[in-house]
C-alpha positions, 0 to 999 in steps of 0.5 A, spaced: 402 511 325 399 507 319 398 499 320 396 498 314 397 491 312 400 489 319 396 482 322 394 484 330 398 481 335 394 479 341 398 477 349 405 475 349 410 480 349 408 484 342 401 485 345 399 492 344 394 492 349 399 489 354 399 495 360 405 499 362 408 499 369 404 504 374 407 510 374 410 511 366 410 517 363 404 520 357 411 521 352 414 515 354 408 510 353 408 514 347 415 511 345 414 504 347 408 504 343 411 505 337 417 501 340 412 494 340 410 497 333 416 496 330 418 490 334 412 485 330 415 487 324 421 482 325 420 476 323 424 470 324 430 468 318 429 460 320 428 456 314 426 451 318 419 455 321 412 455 316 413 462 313 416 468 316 414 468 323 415 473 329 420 473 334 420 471 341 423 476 346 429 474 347 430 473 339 429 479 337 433 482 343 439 478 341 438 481 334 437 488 337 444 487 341 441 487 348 438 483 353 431 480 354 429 484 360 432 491 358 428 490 351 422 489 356 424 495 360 424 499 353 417 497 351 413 497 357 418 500 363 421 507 364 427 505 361 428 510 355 433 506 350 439 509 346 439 512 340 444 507 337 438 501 339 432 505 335 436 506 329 438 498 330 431 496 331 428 502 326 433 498 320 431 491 321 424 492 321 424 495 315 428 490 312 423 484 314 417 490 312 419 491 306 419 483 305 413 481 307 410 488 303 409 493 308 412 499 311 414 501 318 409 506 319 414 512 321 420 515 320 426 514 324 426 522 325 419 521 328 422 516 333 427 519 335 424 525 336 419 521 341 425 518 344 427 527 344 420 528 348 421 522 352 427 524 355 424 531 357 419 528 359 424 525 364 427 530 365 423 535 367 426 539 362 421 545 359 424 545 352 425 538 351 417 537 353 416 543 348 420 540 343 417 533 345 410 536 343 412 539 337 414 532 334 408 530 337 404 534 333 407 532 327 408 526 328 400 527 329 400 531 322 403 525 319 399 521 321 392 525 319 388 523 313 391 528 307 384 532 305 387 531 298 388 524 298 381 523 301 378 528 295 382 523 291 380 516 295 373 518 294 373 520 287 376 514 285 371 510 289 366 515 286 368 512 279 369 505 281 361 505 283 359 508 277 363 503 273 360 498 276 354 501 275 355 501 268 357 493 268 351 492 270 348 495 265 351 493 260 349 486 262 342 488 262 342 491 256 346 484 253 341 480 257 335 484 254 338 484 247 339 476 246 332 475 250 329 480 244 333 477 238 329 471 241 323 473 240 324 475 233 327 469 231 321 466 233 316 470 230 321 469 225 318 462 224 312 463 226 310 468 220 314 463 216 310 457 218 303 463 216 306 463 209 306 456 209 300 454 211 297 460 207 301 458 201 298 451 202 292 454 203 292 458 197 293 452 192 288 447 196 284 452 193 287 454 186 286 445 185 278 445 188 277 450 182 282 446 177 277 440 179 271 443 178 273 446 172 276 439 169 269 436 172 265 441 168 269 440 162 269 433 163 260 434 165 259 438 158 253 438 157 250 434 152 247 437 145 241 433 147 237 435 154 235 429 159 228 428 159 227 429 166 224 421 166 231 419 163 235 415 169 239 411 164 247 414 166 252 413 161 259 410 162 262 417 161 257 419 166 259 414 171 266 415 170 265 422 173 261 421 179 267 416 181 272 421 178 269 426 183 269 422 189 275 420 188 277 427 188 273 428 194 276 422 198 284 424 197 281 431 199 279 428 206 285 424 207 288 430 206 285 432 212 281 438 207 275 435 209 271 442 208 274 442 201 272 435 199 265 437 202 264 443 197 267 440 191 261 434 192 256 439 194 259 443 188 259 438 183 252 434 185 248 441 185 251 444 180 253 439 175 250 432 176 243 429 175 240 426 181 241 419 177 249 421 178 248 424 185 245 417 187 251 414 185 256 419 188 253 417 195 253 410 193 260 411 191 262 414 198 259 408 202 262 404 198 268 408 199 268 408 208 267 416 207 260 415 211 261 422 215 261 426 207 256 422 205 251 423 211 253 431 210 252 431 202 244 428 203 242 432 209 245 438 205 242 436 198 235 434 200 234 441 204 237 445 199 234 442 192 227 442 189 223 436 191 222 432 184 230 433 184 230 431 191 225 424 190 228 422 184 235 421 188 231 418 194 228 414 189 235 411 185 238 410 192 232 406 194 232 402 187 240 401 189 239 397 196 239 403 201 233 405 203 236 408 209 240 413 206 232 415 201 229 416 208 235 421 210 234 423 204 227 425 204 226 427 212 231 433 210 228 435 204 221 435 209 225 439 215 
């Protein structure tokens, strides 16, 4: 007999565990047993309880339409009831189960035909008791497992795993795709920051070479070659030496250090006189950009011919900076 969704009751008189009297018999323990069963699904119809409680004993046998001590002989006694009082009980269980959603757990048949076997029991009586055995075993058939519904249960719950598993899956797969649309977004952007800096790259580099164009243009060379004693500069040979180190102080601010190092060594080994180059480290002195006139000396003294090297040493000496003619010549001697 099923108790699906049925509370368990412990002490008082709907306990299931409550003992019988000595000396009842198997049939009719079997009868008070389904008897106790239907008895707590009766609940009280007072509006002034908190939800629809049991009955106390003596409720439920007002309701039943007996007394108290007979509906304990019923449940727990030898007394067997009447037919008219199981269908009574058997009705008004079912009404209060169905209220509260749940169901007797057995058929009045089946009662009643415990209440067959108990009588038989009783009786002594040999077809009763087979008769009893046989609503036993029905009762027992009725209440084993349907292989079918089992096979049913177990494939349902089979495709309840699977599902879940499936979820979680698919929560995985949805975490890992956001987690890889991450990564690209960002090397999205990192790429687009090397393009940038390569781009930036690109035209610091096209400006040098347009700078040392334009200084080569603007340092023609003239229709008459310098004597090498001839240390006089002209205005427009001024004007390119602080061209240059104009162009070569925007390039350090910029933070292209590198650059504006190449553009002086460039222009000063390549284009300039050693009156003009003399001039440029001057014009970087003056300037603060210590660092690239201390670099465009050591440079110029290792790398240049010596009489280059000493007429530069010279013009600095002449123009109030001998440390700088001194640095100059300990390059050029290694």
């Amino acid at each position: 007999m099923s108790s699906a969704g049925r509370s368990p009751v412990t002490g008082g008189w709907l306990d299931p565990g409550k003992k019988f009297k000595e000396g009842v018999r198997p049939g009719k323990r079997r009868l008070g047993l389904a008897l106790r069963s239907l008895c707590r699904l009766l609940r009280s119809d007072d509006p002034g309880e908190t939800g629809r409680q049991p009955l106390k004993q003596a409720e439920a046998a007002k309701r039943l339409g007996c007394n108290a001590g007979d509906l304990s002989r019923y449940l727990n006694d030898h007394r067997i009831p009447p037919q008219d009082f199981l269908e009574c009980l058997y009705k008004e269980a079912c009404a209060d189960a169905v209220v509260s959603g749940q169901d007797a757990g057995i058929s009045l048949q089946a009662l009643l035909g415990l209440r067959a076997s108990a009588l038989g029991e009783q009786r002594d009586c040999e077809y009763c008791l087979e008769t009893g055995g046989r609503v036993d075993a029905l009762i027992q058939q009725l209440n084993a497992p349907c292989p079918a519904c089992e096979a049913h249960q177990r494939q349902q719950e089979a495709r309840r795993r699977q599902r879940k598993q499936l979820a979680a899956r698919l929560r995985s797969a949805r975490t890992e795709g956001a987690r890889l649309r991450m990564t690209v977004a960002e090397l999205k952007v990192t790429v687009a920051d090397l393009k940038t800096e390569l781009a930036e790259k690109s035209a610091s580099e096209a400006g040098l070479r347009e700078r040392l164009a334009a200084a080569q243009g603007a340092r023609a060379q003239l229709p008459v070659p310098r004597r090498p004693g001839d240390r006089q500069l002209s205005p427009k040979d001024v004007s390119a030496a602080r061209q240059l180190v104009a162009q070569a102080e925007e390039l350090d601010k910029s933070g292209r250090e590198d650059l504006a190092f190449t553009l002086l060594r460039q222009s000063t080994t390549e284009l300039f006189s050693p009156p003009e180059t003399a001039l440029v480290v001057a014009e970087l002195r003056y300037r603060e950009r210590d660092r690239l006139a201390d670099d465009l000396i050591h440079v110029y003294g290792r790398d240049q011919e010596t009489q280059d090297v000493m007429a530069v040493a010279l013009e600095l000496h002449e123009k109030g900076a001998p440390d700088d003619a001194g640095a100059m010549l300990r390059a050029a001697l290694g």
